[in-house]
mmCIF file of the protein (N, C-alpha, C, O) and its ligand, coordinates in Angstrom:
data_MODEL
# 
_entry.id   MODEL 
# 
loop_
_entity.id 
_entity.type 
_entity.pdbx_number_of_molecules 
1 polymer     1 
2 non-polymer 1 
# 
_entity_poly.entity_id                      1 
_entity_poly.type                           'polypeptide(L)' 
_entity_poly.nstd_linkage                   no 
_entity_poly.nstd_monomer                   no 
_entity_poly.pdbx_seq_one_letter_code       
;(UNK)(UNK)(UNK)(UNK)(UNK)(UNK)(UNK)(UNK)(UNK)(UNK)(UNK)(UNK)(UNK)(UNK)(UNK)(UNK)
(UNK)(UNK)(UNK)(UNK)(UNK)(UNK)(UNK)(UNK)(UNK)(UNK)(UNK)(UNK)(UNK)(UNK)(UNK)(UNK)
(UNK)(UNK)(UNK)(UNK)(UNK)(UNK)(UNK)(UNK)(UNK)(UNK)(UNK)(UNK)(UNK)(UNK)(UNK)(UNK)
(UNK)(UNK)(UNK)(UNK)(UNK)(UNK)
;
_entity_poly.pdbx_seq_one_letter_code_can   XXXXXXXXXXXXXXXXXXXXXXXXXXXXXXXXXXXXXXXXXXXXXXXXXXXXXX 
_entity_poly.pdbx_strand_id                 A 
# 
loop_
_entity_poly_seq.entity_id 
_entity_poly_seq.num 
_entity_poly_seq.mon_id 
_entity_poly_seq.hetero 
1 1  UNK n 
1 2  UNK n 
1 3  UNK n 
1 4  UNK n 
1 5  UNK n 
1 6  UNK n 
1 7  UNK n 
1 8  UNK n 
1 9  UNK n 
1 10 UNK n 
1 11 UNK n 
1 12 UNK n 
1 13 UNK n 
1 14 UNK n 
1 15 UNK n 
1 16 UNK n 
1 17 UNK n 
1 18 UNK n 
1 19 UNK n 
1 20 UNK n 
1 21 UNK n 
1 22 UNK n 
1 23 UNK n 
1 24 UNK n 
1 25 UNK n 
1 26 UNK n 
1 27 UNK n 
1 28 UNK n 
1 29 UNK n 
1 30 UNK n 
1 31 UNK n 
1 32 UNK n 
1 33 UNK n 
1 34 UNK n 
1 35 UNK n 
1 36 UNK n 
1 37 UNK n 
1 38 UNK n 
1 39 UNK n 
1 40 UNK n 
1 41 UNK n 
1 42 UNK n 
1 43 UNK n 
1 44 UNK n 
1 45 UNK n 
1 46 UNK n 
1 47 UNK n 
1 48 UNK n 
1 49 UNK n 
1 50 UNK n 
1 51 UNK n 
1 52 UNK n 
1 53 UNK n 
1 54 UNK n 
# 
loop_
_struct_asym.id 
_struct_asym.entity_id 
A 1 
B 2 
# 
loop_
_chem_comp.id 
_chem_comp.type 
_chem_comp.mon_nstd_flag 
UNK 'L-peptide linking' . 
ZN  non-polymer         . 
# 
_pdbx_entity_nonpoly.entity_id   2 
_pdbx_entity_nonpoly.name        ? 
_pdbx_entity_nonpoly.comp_id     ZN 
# 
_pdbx_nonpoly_scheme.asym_id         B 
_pdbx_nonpoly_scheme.entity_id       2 
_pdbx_nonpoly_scheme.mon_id          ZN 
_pdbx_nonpoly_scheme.ndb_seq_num     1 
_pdbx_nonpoly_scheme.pdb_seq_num     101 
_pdbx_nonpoly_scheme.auth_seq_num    101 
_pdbx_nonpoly_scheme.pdb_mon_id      ZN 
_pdbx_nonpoly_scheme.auth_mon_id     ZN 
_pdbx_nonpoly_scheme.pdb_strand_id   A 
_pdbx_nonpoly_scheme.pdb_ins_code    . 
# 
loop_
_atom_site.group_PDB 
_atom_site.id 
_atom_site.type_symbol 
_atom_site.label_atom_id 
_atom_site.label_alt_id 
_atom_site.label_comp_id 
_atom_site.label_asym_id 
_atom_site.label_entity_id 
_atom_site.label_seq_id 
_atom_site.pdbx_PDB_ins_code 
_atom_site.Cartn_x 
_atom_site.Cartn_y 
_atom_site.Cartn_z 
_atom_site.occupancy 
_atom_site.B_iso_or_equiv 
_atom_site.pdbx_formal_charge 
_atom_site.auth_seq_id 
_atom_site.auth_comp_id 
_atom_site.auth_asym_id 
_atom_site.auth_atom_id 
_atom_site.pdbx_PDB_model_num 
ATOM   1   N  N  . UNK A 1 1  ? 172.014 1.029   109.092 1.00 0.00 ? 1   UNK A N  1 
ATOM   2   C  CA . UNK A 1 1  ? 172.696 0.803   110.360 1.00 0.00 ? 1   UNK A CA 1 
ATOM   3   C  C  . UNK A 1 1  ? 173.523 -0.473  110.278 1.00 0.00 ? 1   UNK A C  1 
ATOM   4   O  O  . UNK A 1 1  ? 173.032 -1.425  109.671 1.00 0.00 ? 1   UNK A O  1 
ATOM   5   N  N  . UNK A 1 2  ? 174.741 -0.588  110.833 1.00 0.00 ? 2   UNK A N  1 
ATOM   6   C  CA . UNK A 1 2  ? 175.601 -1.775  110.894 1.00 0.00 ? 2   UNK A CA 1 
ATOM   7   C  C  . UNK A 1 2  ? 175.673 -2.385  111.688 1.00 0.00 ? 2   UNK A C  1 
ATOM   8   O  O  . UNK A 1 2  ? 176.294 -2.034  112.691 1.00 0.00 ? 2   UNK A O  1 
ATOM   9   N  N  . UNK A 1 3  ? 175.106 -3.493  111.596 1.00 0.00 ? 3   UNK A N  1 
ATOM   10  C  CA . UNK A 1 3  ? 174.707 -4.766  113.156 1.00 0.00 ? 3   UNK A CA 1 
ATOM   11  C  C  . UNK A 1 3  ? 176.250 -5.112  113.018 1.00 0.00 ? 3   UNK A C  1 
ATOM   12  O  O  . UNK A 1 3  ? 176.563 -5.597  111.931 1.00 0.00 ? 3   UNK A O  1 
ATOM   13  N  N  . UNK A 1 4  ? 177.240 -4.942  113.928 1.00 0.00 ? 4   UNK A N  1 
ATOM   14  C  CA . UNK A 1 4  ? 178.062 -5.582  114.791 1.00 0.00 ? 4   UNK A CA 1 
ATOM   15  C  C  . UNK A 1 4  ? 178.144 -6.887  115.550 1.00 0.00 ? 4   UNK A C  1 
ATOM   16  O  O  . UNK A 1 4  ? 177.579 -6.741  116.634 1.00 0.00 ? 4   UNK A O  1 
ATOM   17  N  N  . UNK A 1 5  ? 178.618 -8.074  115.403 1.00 0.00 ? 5   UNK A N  1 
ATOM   18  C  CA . UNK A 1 5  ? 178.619 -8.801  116.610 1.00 0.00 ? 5   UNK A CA 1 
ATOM   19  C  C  . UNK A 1 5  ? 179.753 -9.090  117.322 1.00 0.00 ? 5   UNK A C  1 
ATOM   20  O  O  . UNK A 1 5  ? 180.732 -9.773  117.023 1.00 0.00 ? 5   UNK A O  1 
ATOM   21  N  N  . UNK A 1 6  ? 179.428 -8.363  118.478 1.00 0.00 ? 6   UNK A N  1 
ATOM   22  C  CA . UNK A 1 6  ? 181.065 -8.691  119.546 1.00 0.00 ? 6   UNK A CA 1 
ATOM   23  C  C  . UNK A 1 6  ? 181.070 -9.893  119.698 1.00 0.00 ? 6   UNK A C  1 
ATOM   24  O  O  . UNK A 1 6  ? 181.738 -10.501 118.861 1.00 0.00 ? 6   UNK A O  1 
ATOM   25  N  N  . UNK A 1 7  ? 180.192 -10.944 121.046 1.00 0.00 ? 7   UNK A N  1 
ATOM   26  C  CA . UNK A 1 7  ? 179.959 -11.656 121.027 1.00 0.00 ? 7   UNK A CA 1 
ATOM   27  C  C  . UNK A 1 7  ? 179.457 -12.744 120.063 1.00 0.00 ? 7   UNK A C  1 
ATOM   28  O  O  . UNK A 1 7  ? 178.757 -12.484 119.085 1.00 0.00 ? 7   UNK A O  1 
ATOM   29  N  N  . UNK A 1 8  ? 179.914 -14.145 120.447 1.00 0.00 ? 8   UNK A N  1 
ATOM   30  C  CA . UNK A 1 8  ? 179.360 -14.870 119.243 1.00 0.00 ? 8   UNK A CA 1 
ATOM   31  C  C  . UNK A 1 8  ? 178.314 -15.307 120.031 1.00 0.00 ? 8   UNK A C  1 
ATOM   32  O  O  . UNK A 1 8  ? 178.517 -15.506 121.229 1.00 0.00 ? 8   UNK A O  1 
ATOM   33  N  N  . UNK A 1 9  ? 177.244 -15.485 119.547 1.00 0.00 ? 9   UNK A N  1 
ATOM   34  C  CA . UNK A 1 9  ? 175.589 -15.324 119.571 1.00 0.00 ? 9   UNK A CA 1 
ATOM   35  C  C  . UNK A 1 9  ? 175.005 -16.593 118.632 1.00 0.00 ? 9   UNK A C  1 
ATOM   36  O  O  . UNK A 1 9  ? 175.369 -16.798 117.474 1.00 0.00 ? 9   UNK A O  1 
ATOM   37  N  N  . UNK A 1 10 ? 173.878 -17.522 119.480 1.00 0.00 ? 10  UNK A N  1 
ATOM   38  C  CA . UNK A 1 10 ? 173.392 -17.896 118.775 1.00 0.00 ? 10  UNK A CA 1 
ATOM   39  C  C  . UNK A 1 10 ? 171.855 -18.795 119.732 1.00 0.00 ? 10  UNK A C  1 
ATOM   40  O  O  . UNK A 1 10 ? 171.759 -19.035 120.936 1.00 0.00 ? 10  UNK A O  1 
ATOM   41  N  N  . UNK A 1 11 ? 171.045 -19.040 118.804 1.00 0.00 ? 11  UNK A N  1 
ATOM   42  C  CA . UNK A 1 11 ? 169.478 -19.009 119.526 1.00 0.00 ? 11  UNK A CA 1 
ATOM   43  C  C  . UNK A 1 11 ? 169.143 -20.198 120.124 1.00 0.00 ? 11  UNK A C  1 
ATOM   44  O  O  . UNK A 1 11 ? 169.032 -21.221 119.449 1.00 0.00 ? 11  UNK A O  1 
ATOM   45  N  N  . UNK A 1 12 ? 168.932 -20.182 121.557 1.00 0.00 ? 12  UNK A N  1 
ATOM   46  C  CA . UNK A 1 12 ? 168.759 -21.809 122.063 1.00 0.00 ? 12  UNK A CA 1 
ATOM   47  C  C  . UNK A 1 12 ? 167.461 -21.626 121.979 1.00 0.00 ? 12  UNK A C  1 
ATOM   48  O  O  . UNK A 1 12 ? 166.832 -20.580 121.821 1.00 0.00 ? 12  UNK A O  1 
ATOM   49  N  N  . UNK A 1 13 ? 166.998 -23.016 122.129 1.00 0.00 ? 13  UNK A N  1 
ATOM   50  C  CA . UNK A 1 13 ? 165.853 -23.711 121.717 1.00 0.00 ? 13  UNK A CA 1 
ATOM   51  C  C  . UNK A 1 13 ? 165.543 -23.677 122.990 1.00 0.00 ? 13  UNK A C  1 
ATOM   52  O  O  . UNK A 1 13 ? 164.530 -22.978 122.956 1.00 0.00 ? 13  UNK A O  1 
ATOM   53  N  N  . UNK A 1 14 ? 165.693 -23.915 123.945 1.00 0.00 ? 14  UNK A N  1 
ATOM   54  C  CA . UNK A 1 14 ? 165.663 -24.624 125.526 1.00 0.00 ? 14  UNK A CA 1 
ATOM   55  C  C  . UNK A 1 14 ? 165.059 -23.150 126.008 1.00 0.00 ? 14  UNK A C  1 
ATOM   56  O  O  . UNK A 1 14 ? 163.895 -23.024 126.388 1.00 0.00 ? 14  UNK A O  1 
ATOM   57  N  N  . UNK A 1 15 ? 166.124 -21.925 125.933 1.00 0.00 ? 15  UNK A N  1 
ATOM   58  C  CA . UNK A 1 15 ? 165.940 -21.186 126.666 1.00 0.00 ? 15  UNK A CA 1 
ATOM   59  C  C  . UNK A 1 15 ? 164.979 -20.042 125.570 1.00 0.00 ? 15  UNK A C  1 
ATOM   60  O  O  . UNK A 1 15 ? 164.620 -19.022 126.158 1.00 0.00 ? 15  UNK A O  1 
ATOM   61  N  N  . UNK A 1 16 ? 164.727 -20.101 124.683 1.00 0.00 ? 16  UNK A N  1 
ATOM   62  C  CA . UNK A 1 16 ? 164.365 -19.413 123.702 1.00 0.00 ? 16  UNK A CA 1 
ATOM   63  C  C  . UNK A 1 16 ? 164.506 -17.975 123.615 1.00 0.00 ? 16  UNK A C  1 
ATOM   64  O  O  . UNK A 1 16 ? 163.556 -17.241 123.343 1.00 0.00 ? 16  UNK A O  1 
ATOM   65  N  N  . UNK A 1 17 ? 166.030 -17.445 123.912 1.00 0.00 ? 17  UNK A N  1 
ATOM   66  C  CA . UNK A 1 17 ? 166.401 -16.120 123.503 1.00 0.00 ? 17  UNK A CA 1 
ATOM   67  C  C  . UNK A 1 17 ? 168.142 -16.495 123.375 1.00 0.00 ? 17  UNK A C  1 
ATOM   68  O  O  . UNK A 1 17 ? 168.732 -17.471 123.838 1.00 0.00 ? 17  UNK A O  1 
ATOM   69  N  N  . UNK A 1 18 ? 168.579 -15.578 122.739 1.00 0.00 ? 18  UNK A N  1 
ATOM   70  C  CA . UNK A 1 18 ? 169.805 -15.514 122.252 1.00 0.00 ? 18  UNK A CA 1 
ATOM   71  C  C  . UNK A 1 18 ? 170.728 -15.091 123.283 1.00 0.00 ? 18  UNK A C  1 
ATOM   72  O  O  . UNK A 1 18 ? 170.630 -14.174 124.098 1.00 0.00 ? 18  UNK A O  1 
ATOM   73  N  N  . UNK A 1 19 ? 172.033 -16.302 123.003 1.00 0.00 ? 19  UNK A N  1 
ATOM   74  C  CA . UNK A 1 19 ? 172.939 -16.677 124.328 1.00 0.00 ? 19  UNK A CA 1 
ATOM   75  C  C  . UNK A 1 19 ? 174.180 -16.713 123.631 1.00 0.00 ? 19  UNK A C  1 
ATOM   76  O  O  . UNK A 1 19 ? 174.327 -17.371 122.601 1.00 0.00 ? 19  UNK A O  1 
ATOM   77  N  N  . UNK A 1 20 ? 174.948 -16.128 124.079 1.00 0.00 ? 20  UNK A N  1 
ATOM   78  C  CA . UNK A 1 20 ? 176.686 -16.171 124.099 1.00 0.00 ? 20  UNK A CA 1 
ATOM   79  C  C  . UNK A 1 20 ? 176.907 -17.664 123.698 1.00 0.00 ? 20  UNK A C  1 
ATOM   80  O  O  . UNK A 1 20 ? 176.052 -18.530 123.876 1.00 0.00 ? 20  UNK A O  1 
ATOM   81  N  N  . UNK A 1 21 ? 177.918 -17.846 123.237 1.00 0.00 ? 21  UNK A N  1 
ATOM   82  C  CA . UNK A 1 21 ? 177.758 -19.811 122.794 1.00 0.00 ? 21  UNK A CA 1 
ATOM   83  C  C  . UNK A 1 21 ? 179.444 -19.706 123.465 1.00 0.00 ? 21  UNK A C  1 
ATOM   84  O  O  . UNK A 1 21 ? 180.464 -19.025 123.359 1.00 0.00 ? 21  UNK A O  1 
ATOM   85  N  N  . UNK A 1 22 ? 178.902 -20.877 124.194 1.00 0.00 ? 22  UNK A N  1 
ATOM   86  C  CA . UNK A 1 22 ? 180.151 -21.301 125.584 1.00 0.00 ? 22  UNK A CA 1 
ATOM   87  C  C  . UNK A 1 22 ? 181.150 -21.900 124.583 1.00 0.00 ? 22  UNK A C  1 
ATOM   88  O  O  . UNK A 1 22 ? 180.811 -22.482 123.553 1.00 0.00 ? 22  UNK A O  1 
ATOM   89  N  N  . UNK A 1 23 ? 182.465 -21.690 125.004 1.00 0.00 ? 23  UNK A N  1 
ATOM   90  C  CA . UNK A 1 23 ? 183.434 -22.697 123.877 1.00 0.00 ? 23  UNK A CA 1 
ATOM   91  C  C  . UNK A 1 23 ? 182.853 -22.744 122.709 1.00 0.00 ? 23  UNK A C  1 
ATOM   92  O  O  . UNK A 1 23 ? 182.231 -23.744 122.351 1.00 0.00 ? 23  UNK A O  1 
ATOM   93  N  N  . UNK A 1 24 ? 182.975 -21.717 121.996 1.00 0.00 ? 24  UNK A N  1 
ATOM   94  C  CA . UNK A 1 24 ? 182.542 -21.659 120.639 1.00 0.00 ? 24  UNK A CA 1 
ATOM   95  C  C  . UNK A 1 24 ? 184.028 -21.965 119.635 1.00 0.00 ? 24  UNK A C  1 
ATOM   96  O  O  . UNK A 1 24 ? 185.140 -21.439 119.584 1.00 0.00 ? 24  UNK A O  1 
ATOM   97  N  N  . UNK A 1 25 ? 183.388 -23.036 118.950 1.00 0.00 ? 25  UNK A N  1 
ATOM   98  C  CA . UNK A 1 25 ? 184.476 -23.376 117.384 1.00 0.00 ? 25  UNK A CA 1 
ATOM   99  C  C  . UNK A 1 25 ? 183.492 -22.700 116.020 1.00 0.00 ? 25  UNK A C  1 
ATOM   100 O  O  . UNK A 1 25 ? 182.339 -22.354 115.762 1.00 0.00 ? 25  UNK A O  1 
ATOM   101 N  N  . UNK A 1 26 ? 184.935 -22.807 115.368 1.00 0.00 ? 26  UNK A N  1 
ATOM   102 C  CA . UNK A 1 26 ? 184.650 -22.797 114.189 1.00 0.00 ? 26  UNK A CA 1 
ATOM   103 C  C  . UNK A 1 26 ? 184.843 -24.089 113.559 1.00 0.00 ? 26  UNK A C  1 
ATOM   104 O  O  . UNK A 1 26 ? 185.734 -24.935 113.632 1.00 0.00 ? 26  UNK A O  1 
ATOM   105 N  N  . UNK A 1 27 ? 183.495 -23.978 112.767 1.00 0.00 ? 27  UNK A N  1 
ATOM   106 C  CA . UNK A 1 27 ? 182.989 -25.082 111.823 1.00 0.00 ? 27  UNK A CA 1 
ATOM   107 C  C  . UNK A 1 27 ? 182.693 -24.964 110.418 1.00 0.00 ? 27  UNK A C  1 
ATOM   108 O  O  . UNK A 1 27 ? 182.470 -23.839 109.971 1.00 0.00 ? 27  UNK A O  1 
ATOM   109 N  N  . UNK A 1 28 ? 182.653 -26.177 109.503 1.00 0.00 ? 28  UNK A N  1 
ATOM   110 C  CA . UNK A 1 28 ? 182.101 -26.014 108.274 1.00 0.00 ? 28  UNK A CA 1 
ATOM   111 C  C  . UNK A 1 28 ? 180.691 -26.757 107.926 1.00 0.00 ? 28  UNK A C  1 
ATOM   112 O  O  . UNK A 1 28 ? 180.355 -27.640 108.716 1.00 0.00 ? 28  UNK A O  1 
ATOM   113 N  N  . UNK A 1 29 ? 180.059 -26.555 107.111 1.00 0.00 ? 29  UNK A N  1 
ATOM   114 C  CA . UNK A 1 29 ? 178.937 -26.854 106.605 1.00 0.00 ? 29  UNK A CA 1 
ATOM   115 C  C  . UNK A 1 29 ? 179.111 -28.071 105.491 1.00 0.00 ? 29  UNK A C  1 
ATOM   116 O  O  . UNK A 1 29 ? 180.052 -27.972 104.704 1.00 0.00 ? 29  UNK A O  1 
ATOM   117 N  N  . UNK A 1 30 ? 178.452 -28.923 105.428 1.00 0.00 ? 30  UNK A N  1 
ATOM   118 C  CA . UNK A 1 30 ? 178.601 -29.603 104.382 1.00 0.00 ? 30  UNK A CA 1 
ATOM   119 C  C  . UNK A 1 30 ? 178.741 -28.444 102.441 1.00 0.00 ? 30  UNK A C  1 
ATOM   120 O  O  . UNK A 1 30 ? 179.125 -28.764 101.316 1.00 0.00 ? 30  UNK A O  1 
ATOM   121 N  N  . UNK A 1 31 ? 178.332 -27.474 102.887 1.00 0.00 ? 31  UNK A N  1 
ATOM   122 C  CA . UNK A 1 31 ? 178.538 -26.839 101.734 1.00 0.00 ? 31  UNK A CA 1 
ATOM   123 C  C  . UNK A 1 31 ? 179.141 -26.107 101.627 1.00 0.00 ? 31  UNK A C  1 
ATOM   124 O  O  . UNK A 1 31 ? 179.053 -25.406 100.619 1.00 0.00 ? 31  UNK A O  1 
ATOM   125 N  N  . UNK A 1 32 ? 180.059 -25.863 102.567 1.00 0.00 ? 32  UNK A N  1 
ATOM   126 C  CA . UNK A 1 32 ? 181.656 -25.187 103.110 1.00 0.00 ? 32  UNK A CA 1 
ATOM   127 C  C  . UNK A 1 32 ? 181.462 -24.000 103.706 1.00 0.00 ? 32  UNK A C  1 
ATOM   128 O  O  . UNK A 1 32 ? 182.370 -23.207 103.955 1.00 0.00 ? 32  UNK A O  1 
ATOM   129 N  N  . UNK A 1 33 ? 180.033 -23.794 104.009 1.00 0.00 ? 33  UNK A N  1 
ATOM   130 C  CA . UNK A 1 33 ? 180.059 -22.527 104.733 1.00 0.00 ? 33  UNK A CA 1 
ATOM   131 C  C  . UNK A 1 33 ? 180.769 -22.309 106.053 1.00 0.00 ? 33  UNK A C  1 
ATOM   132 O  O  . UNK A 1 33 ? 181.039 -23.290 106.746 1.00 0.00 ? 33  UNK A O  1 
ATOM   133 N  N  . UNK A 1 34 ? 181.097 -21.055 106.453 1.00 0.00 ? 34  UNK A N  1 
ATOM   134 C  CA . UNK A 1 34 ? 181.383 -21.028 108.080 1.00 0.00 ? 34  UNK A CA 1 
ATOM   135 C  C  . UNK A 1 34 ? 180.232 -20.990 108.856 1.00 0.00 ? 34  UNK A C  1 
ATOM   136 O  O  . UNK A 1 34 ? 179.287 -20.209 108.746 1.00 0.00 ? 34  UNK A O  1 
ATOM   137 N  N  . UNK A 1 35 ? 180.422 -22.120 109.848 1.00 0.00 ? 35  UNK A N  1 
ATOM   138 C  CA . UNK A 1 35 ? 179.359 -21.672 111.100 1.00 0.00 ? 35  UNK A CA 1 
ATOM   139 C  C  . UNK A 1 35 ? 179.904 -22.115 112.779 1.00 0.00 ? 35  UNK A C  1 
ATOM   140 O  O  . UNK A 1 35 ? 180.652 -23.033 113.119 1.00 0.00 ? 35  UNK A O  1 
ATOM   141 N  N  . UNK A 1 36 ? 179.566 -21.611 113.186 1.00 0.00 ? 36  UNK A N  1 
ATOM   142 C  CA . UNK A 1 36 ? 180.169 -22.157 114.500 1.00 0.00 ? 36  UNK A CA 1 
ATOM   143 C  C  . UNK A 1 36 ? 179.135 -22.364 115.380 1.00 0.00 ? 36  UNK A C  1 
ATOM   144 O  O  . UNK A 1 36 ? 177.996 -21.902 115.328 1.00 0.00 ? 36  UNK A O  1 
ATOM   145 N  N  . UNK A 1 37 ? 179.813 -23.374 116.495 1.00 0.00 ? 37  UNK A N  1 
ATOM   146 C  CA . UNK A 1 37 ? 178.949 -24.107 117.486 1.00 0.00 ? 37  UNK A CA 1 
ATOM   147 C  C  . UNK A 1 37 ? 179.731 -24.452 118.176 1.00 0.00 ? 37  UNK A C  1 
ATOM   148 O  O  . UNK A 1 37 ? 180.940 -24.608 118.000 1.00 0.00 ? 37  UNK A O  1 
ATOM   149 N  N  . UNK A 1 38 ? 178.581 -24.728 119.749 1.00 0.00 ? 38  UNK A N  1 
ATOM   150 C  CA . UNK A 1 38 ? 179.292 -24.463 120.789 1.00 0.00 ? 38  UNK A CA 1 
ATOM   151 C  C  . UNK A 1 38 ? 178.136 -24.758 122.146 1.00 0.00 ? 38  UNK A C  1 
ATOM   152 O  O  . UNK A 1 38 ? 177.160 -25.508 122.132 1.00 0.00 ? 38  UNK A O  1 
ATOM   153 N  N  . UNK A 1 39 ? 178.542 -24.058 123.053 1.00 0.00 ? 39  UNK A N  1 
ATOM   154 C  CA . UNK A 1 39 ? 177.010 -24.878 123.978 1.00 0.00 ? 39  UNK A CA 1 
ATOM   155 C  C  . UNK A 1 39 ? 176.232 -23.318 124.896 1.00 0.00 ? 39  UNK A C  1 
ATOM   156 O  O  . UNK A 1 39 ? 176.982 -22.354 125.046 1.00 0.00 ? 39  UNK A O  1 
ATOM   157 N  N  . UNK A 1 40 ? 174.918 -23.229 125.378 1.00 0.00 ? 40  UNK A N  1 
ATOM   158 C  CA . UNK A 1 40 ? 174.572 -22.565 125.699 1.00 0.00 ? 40  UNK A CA 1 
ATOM   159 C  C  . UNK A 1 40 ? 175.075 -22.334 127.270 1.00 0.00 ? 40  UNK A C  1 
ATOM   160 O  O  . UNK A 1 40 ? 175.093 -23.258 128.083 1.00 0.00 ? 40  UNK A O  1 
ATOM   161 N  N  . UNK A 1 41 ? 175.424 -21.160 127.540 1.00 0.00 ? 41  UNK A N  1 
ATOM   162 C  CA . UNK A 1 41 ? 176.336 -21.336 128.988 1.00 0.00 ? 41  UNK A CA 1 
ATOM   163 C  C  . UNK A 1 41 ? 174.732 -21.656 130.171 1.00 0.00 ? 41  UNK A C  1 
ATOM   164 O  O  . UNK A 1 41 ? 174.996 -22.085 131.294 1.00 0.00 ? 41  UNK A O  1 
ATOM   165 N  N  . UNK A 1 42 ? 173.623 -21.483 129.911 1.00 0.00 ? 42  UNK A N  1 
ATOM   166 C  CA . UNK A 1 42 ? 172.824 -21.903 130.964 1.00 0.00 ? 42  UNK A CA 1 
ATOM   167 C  C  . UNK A 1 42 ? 172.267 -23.209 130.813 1.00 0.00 ? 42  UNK A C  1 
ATOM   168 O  O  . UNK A 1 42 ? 172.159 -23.907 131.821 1.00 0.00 ? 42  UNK A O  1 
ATOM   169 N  N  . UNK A 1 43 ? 171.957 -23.574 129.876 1.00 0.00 ? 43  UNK A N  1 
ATOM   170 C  CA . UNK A 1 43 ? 171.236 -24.783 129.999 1.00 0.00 ? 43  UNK A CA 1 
ATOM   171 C  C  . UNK A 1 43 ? 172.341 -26.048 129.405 1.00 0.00 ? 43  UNK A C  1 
ATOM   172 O  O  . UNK A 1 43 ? 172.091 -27.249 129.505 1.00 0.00 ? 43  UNK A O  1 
ATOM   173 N  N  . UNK A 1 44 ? 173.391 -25.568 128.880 1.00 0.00 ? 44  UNK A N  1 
ATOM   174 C  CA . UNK A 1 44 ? 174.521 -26.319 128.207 1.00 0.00 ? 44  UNK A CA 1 
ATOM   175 C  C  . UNK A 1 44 ? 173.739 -27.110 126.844 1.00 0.00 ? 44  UNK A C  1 
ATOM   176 O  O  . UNK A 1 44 ? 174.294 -28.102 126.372 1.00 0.00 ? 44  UNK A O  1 
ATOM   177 N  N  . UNK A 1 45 ? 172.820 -26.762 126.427 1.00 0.00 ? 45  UNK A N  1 
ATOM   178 C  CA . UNK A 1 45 ? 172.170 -27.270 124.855 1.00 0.00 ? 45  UNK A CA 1 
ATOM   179 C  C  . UNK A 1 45 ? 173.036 -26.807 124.029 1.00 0.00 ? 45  UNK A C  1 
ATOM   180 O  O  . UNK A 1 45 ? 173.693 -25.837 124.408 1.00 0.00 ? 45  UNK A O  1 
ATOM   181 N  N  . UNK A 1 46 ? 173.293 -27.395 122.603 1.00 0.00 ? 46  UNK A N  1 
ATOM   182 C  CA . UNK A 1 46 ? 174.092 -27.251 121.924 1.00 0.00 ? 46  UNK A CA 1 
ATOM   183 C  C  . UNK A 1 46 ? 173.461 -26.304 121.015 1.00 0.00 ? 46  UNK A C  1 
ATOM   184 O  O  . UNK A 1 46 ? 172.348 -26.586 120.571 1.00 0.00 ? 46  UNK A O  1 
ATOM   185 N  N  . UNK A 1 47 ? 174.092 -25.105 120.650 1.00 0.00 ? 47  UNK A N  1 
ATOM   186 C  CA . UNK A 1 47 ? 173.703 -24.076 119.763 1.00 0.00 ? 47  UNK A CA 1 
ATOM   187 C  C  . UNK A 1 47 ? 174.223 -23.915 118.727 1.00 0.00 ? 47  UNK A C  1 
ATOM   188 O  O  . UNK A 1 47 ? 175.431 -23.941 118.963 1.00 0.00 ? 47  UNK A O  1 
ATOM   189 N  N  . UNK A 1 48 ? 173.998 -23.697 117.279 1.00 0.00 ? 48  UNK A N  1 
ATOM   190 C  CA . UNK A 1 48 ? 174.651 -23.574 116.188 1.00 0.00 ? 48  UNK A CA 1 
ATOM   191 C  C  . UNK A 1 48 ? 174.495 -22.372 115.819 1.00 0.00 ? 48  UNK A C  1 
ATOM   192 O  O  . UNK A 1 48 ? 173.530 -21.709 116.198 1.00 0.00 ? 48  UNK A O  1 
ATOM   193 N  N  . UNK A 1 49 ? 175.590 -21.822 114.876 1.00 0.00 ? 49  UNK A N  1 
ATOM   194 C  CA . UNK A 1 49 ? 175.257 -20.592 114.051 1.00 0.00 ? 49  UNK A CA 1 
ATOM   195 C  C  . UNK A 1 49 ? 176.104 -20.392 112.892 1.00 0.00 ? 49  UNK A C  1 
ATOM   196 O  O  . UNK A 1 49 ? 177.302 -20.635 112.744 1.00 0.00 ? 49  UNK A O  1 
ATOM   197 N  N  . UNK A 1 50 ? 174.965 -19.740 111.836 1.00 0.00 ? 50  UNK A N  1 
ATOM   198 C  CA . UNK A 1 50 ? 175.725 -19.956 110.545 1.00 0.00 ? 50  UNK A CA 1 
ATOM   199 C  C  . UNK A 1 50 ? 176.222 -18.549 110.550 1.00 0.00 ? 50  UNK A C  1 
ATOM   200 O  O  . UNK A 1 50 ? 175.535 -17.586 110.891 1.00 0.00 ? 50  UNK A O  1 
ATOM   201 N  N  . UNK A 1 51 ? 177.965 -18.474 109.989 1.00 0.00 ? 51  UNK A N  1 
ATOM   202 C  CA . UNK A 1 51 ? 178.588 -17.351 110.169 1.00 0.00 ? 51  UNK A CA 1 
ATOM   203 C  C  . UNK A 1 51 ? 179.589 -17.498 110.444 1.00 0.00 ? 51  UNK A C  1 
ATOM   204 O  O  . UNK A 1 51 ? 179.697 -18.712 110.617 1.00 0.00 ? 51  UNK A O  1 
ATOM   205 N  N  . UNK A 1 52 ? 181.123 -16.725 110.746 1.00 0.00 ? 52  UNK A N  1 
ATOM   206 C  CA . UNK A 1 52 ? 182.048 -16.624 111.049 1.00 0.00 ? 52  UNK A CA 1 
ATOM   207 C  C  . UNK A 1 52 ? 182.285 -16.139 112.815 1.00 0.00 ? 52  UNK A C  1 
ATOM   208 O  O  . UNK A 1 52 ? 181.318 -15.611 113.363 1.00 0.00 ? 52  UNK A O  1 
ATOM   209 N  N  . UNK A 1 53 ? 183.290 -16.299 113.448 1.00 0.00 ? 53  UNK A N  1 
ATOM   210 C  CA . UNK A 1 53 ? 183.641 -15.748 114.691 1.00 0.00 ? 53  UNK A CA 1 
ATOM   211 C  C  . UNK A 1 53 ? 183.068 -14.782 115.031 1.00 0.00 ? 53  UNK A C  1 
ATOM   212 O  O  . UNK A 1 53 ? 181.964 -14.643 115.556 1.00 0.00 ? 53  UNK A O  1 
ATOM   213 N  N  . UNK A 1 54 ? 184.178 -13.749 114.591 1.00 0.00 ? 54  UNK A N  1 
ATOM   214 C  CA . UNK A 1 54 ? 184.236 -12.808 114.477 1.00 0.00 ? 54  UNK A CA 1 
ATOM   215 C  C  . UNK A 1 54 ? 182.856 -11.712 113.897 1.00 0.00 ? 54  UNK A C  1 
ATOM   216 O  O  . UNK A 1 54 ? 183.037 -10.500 113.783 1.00 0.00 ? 54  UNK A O  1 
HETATM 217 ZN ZN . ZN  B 2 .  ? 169.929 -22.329 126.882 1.00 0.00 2 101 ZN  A ZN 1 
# 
């Protein structure tokens, strides 16, 4: 099966289930990976995720 992600998604700590990431960028990793981060739209904690946008 092919997991899709429409949304960019990633796991707050605060709220402990997986949240849309508010103003999400793209970022790099110190080891050049893509990941992006951005803030949780309910609690506004900062969420990371390793991965591309899209
Ligand atoms: Zn949250």
């Amino acid at each position: 099966m092919l997991i899709r992600f429409c949304m960019v998604t990633a796991y707050c700590v605060k709220c402990r289930s997986k949240r849309e990431i508010k103003n999400p960028k793209e970022t790099k990793l110190k080891n050049g990976r893509p990941a992006v981060k951005g803030k949780c739209p309910k609690c506004s904690t900062n969420v990371f995720r390793i991965g591309k946008m899209e």
